[in-house]
C-alpha positions in Angstrom: -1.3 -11.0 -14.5 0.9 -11.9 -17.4 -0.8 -13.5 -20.5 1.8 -16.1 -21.0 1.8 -18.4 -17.6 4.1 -21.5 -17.1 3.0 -23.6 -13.6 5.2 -25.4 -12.3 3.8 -26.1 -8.8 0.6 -25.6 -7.5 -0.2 -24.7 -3.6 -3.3 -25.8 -1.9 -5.7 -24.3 0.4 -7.3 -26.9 3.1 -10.3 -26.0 5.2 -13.3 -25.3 2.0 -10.5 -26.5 -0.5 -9.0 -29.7 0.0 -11.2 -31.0 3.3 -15.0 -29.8 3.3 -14.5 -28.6 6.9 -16.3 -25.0 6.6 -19.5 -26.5 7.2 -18.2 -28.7 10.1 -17.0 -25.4 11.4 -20.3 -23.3 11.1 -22.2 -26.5 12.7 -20.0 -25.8 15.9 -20.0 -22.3 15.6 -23.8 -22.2 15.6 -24.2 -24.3 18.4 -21.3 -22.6 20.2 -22.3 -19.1 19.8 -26.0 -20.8 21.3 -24.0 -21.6 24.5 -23.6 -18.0 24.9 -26.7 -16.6 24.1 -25.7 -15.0 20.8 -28.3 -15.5 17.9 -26.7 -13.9 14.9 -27.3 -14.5 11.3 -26.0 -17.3 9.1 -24.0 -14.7 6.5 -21.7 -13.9 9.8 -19.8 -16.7 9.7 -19.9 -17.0 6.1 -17.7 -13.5 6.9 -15.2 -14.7 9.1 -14.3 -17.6 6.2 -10.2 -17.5 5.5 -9.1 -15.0 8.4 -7.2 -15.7 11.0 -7.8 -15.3 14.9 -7.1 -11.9 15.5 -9.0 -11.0 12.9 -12.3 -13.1 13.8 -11.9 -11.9 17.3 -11.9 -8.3 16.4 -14.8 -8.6 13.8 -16.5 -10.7 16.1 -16.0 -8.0 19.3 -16.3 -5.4 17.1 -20.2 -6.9 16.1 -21.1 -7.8 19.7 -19.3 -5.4 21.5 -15.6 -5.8 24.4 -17.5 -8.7 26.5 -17.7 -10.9 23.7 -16.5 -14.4 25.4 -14.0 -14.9 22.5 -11.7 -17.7 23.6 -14.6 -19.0 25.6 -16.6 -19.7 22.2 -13.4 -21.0 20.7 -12.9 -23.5 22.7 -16.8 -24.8 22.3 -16.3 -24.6 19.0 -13.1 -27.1 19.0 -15.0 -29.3 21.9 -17.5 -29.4 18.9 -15.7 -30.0 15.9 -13.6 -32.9 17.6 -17.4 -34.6 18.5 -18.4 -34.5 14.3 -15.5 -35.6 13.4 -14.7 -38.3 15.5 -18.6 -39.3 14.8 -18.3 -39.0 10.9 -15.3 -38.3 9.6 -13.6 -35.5 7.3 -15.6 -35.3 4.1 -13.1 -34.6 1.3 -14.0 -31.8 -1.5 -15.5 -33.5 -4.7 -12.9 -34.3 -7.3 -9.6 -33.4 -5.3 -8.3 -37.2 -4.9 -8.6 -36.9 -9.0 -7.2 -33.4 -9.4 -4.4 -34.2 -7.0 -3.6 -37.8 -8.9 -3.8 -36.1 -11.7 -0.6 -33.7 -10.6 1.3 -36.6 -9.3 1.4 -38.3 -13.0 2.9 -35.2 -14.1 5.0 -35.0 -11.7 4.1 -31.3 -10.8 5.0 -30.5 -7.0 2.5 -29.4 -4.7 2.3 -28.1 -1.0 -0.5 -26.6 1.0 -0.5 -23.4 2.8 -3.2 -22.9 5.6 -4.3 -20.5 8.4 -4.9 -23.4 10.3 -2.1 -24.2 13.1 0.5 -26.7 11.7 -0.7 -30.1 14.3 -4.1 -29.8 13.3 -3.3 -29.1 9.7 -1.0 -32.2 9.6 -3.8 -34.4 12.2 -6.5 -33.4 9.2 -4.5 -34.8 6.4 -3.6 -37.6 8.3 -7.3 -38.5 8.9 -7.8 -38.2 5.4 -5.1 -39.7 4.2 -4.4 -36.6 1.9 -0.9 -36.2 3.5 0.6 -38.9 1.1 0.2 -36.2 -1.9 2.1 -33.0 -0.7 5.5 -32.2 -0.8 5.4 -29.6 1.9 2.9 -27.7 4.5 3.0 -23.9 5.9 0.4 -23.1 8.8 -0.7 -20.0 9.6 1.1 -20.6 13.4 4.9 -20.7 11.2 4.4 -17.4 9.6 4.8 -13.7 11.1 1.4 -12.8 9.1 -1.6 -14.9 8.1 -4.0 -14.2 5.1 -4.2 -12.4 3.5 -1.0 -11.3 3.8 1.3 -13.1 1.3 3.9 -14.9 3.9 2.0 -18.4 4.2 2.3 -19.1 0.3 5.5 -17.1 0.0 7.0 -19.4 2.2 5.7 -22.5 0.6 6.6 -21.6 -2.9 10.2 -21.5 -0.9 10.1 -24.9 0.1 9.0 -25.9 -3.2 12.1 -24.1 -4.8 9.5 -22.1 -7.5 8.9 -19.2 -8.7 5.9 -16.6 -7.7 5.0 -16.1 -10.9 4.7 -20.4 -11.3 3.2 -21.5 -8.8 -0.6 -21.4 -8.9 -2.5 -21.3 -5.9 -6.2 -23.1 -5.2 -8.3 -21.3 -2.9 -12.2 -20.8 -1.9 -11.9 -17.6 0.3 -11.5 -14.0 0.1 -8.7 -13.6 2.2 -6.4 -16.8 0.4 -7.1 -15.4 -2.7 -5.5 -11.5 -1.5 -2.6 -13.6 -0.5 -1.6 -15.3 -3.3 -2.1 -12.0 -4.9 0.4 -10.3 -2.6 2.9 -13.4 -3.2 2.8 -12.8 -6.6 1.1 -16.1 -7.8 -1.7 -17.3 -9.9 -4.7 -16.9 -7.8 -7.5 -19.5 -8.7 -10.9 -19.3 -6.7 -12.8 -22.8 -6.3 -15.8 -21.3 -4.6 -17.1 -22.9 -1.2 -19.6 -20.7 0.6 -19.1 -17.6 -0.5 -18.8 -16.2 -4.4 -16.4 -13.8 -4.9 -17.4 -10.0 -4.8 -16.8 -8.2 -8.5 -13.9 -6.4 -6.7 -12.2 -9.6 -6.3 -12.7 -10.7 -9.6 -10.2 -8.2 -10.4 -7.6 -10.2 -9.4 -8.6 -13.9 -9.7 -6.9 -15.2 -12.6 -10.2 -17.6 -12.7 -13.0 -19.0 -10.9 -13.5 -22.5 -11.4 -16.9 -23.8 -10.3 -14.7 -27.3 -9.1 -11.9 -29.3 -8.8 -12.4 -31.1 -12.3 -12.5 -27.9 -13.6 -9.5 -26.8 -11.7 -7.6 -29.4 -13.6 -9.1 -28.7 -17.1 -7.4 -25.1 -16.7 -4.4 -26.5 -15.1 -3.8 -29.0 -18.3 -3.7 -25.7 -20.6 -1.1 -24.1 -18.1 1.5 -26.7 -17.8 
């Protein structure tokens, strides 16, 4: 990471970042997987956090063995999700209405890039009314390769005519923070569920405990 960094733009995560939708998802997970008949432990889908389908399906077959009911869980899963949150809402992340004001005033642009498929990225924001702040949107269903390969934020740095090495990138999982990594951008960890291992720490260019935080640092980059 060079010592001198200019930002110019800064890219958003959204589930555990913008939206605090991780805990709506391990709500209908639980109950989902309870369907089925699978008691597991809480840490497992504290694992699965930030990767992609293919991914969760093989961890989760590779835990529970070929018959897992994969889609079959899925599917519960979104049956439950859509129940909360027509029931209570989307809970935003503490601070990020401020942090993302704050980038407006100085007229910094900003875009989110998201494993999450494009409609129900863009149906999330619009819920929230978070949409009105970005410039652009990449969903894990408009790239090749999801997180933690680097394609997602690569191609959202694109739209936002920047540089890698200014755009800094917001994220609270393990797999975001690899990507921005790989794109060549300034990987900032906001913590949701999980802490990041030592080994990760190696390439976090900081771990902010919140989003005031977040833009404390980001007032000393631009």
């Amino acid at each position: 990471m060079p010592i001198q960094i200019n930002i110019k733009a800064v890219i958003f995560d959204m589930d555990g970042l913008l939206l605090d939708t991780e805990a709506i998802a391990k709500h209908a997970f639980d109950l989902a997987m309870a369907d089925y008949d699978y008691p597991h432990e809480p840490q497992l889908f504290v694992d699965l956090v930030g990767y992609d389908e293919r991914s969760t399906r093989k961890m989760l077959k590779h835990q529970f063995g070929d018959a897992f009911p994969f889609s079959k869980i899925c599917r519960k899963m979104a049956k439950y999700e859509k129940a909360y949150i027509q029931q209570n809402g989307i809970p935003l992340k503490k601070g990020i209405v401020e942090l993302l004001t704050f980038i407006e005033e100085v007229n910094i642009p900003k875009g989110v890039g998201t494993t999450t498929s494009f409609n129900k990225a863009m149906e999330n924001l619009e819920i929230t009314g978070l949409n009105q702040f970005f410039d652009h949107l990449v969903a894990g269903d408009q790239v090749e390769n999801r997180k933690p390969a680097p394609d997602i934020f690569q191609n959202v740095g694109i739209k936002l005519d920047t540089p890698p090495e200014n755009c800094l990138v917001l994220e609270d999982s393990e797999p975001g923070i690899k990507a921005a990594h790989a794109a060549g951008m300034c990987p900032v960890m906001i913590p949701d569920m999980k802490q990041p291992s030592e080994e990760l720490k190696k390439i976090i260019f900081k771990v902010v405990p919140d989003h005031f935080a977040a833009m404390d640092l980001l007032k000393t980059l631009i």
